[in-house]
N, C-alpha and C positions, 0 to 999 in steps of 0.2 A: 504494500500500500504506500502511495507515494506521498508527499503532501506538502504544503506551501504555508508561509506566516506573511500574509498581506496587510500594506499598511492603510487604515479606514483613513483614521484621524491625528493630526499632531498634537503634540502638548496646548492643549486648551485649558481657559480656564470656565470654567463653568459654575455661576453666580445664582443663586437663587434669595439673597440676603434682605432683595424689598417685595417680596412674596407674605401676602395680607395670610394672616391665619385661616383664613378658610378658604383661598384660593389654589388654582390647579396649577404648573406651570409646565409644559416639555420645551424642552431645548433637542431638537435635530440636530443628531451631532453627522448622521454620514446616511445617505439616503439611495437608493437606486444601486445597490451594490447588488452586481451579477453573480448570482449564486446557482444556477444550474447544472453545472460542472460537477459539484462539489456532492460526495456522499454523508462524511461527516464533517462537523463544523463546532466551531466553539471561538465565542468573543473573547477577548483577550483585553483587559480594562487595568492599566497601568495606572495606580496612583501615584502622584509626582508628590503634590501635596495636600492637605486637606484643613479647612477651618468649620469644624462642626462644634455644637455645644449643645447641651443637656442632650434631649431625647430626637433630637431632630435628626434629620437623613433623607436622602433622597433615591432612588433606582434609576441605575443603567438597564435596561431592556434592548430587547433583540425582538424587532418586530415583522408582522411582513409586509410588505412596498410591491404596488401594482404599476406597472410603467410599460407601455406599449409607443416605439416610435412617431408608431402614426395619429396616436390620442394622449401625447405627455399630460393631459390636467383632468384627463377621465381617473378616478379612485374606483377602480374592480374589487378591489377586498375594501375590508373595514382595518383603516388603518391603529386597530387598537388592541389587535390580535397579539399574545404576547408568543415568543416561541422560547424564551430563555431570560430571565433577569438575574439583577444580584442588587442588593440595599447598601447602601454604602450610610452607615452612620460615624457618631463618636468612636466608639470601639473598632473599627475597621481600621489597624495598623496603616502609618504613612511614612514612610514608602510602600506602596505593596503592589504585586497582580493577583489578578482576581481571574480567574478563571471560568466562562460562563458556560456549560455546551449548549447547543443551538438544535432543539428542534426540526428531526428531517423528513419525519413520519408522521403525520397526523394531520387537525384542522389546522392547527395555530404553526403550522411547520414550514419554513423557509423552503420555499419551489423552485422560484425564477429570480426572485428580485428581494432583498432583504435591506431594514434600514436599522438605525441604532439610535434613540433617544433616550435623554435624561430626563427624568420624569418626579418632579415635587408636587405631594399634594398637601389638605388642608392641617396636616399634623405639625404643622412645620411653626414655631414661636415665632411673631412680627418683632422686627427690628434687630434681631439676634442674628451674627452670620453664620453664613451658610454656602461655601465654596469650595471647591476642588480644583486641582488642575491634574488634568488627568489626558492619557492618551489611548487610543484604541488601534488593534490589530486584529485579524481574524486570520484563527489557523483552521486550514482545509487539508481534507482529504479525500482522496477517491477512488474510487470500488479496486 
């Protein structure tokens, strides 16, 4: 089995710190990535740095993304279909990777087209930060 470490996303930072207590927030970190090739899969989420306090945290998810050349802004799936996350809070060592696998069987299973967002919702304390800088890769495999 052969297999490949591709790069999604570079060292980003990713802010969630003016996010109201009961608001939703994703950040699109890498979108339209071709994944058909590919048998097995697993996101690869390098923490550089992290500013988290008390209970708060946010998830990297592994979603799935519909994209046809001839109709880029038609949505064929629901983009909220999860196929692999991981929560990143205070306790989530910094420096670290994180290791996600990715769904390749099923409803919520990356087919054709697979995206990666960072995803805060309403648990999150106002005015307290809430940051990461973090980088993504996906390791592939296939049959």
């Amino acid at each position: 089995m052969s297999g490949i470490v591709i790069p999604l996303m570079a060292e980003r930072v990713v802010d969630f710190s003016g996010l109201s207590s009961s608001g939703l927030l994703d950040h699109v970190l890498a979108q339209r990535i071709p994944v058909h090739q590919w048998r097995q899969m697993a996101l690869i989420v390098r923490i550089h740095s992290l500013t988290i306090n008390g209970t708060d945290g946010f998830s990297v998810e592994a979603r799935l993304d519909s994209f046809t050349p001839e109709d880029p802004t038609i949505v064929w799936l629901s983009f909220n279909q999860n196929a692999g996350s991981v929560f990143i809070n205070s306790s989530t060592p910094s420096p670290t990777l994180l290791r996600v696998p990715i769904q390749t069987i099923g409803p919520a299973a990356w087919a054709s087209y697979g995206a990666v967002v960072a995803r805060c919702n309403s648990g999150h304390t106002s005015g307290l930060p809430l940051r990461a800088t973090i980088s993504l890769s996906l390791e592939a495999k296939d049959a």
